[in-house]
C-alpha positions in Angstrom: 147.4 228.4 110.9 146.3 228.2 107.5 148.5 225.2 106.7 147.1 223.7 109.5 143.3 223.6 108.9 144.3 222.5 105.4 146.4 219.6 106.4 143.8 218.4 109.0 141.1 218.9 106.4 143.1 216.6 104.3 143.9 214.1 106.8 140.0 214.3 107.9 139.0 213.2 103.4 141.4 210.5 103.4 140.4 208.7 106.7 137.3 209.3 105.8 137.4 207.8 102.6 139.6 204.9 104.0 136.9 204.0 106.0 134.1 204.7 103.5 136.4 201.9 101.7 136.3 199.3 104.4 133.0 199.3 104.5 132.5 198.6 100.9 134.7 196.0 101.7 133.2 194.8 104.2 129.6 194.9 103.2 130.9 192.7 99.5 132.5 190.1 101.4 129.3 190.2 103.6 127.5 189.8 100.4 129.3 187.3 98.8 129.6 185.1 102.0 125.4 185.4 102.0 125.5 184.7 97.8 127.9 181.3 98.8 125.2 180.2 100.9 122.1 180.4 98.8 124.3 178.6 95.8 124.5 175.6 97.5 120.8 175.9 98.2 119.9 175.9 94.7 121.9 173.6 93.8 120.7 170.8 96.8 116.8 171.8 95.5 117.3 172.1 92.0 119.9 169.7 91.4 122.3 172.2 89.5 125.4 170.4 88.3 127.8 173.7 88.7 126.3 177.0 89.3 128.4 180.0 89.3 126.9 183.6 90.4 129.0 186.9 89.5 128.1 190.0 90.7 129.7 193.0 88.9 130.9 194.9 91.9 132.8 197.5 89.6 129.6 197.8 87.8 128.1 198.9 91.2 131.1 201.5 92.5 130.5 203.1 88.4 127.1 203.1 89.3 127.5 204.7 92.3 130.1 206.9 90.8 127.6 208.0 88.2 124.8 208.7 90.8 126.6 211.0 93.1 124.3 213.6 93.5 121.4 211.4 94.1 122.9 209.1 96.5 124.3 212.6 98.3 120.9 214.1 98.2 119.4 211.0 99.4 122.0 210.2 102.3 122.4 207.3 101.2 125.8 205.1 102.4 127.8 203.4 99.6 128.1 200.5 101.5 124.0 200.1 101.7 124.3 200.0 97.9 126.6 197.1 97.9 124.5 195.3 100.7 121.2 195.8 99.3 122.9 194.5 95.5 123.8 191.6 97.4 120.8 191.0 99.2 118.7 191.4 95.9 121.0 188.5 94.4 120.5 186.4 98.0 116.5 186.8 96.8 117.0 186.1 93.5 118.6 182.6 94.5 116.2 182.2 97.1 113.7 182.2 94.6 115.1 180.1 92.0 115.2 177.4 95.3 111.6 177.6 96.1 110.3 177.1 92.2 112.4 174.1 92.5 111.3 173.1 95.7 107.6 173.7 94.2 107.3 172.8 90.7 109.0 169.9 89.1 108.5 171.0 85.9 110.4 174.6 86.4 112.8 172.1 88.3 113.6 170.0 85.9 114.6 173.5 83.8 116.6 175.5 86.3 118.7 172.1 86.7 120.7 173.7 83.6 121.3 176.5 85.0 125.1 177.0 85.1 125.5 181.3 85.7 124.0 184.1 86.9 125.2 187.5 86.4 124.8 190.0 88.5 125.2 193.7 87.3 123.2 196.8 88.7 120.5 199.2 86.9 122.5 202.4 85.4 120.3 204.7 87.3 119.6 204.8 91.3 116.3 205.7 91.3 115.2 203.1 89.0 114.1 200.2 92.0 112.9 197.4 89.6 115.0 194.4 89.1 114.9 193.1 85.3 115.6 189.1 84.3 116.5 187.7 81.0 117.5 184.3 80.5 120.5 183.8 77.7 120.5 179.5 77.3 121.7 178.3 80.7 122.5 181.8 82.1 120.5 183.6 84.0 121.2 187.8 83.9 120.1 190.1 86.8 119.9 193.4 86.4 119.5 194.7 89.9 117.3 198.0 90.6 117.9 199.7 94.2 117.2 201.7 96.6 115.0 198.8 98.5 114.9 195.6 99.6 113.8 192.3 98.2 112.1 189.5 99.6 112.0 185.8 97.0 108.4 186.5 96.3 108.9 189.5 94.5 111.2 187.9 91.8 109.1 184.5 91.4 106.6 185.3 89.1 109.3 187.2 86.6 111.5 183.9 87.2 109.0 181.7 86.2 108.0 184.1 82.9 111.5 183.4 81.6 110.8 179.3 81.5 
């Protein structure tokens, strides 16, 4: 009997973690399909020659790794961590789009863009998104546990020109 439960109990953590791994899958190809779109928005309003975007998404599963507890305590769904890391670049880009699409000036200066890096704040609780700019790449340091609209990044985009 005892081998039983045990063996089912097994069986029960790796489907489940399986799935839990789908998702994540799921939910980054999601992402990345959504982050392929906005590119080719910024580059049609800001005239970007090339513009590559790279989001760390081992960053984000040490990250989550590293957060355990928290994300346990706070119910919160692995694959929610990579959509909302994905939606937070999607509203970065957004942004970048609509200074262009506003200002020539900032325009003019996002043209020469050519990367942005994507990577995610060490800490879960820590919601607020950081921006440096490094020559022509852009570096994203995403906060979580909330979602971003392109108005909340425009003002710290516009700091860094």
């Amino acid at each position: 009997m005892k081998k039983t439960l045990l063996t089912a109990a097994i069986c029960t953590l790796l489907a489940t973690t399986a799935h839990a791994g789908v998702k994540d899958k799921k939910a980054i190809k999601a992402a990345e399909a959504g982050i392929a779109t906005e590119i080719a928005k910024v580059k049609t309003a800001c005239g970007n020659a090339a513009l590559e975007v790279n989001v760390s998404w081992d960053e984000y599963k040490a990250m989550i790794k590293a957060n355990e507890a928290v994300l346990k305590e706070n119910r919160e769904q692995t694959q929610w961590i990579y959509a909302q890391g994905g939606q937070r670049t999607i509203s970065t880009l957004e942004s970048l789009a609509k200074i262009c699409a506003d200002d020539e000036d900032y325009k003019e200066e996002i043209a020469n863009l050519t990367k942005v890096i994507v990577t995610p704040k060490a800490e879960y609780k820590d919601y607020k998104s950081e921006f440096t700019l490094d020559g022509t790449v852009l570096h994203a340091k995403t906060g979580h546990r909330m979602t971003r609209s392109a108005s909340d990044f425009t003002k710290r985009l516009k700091a860094l020109y």
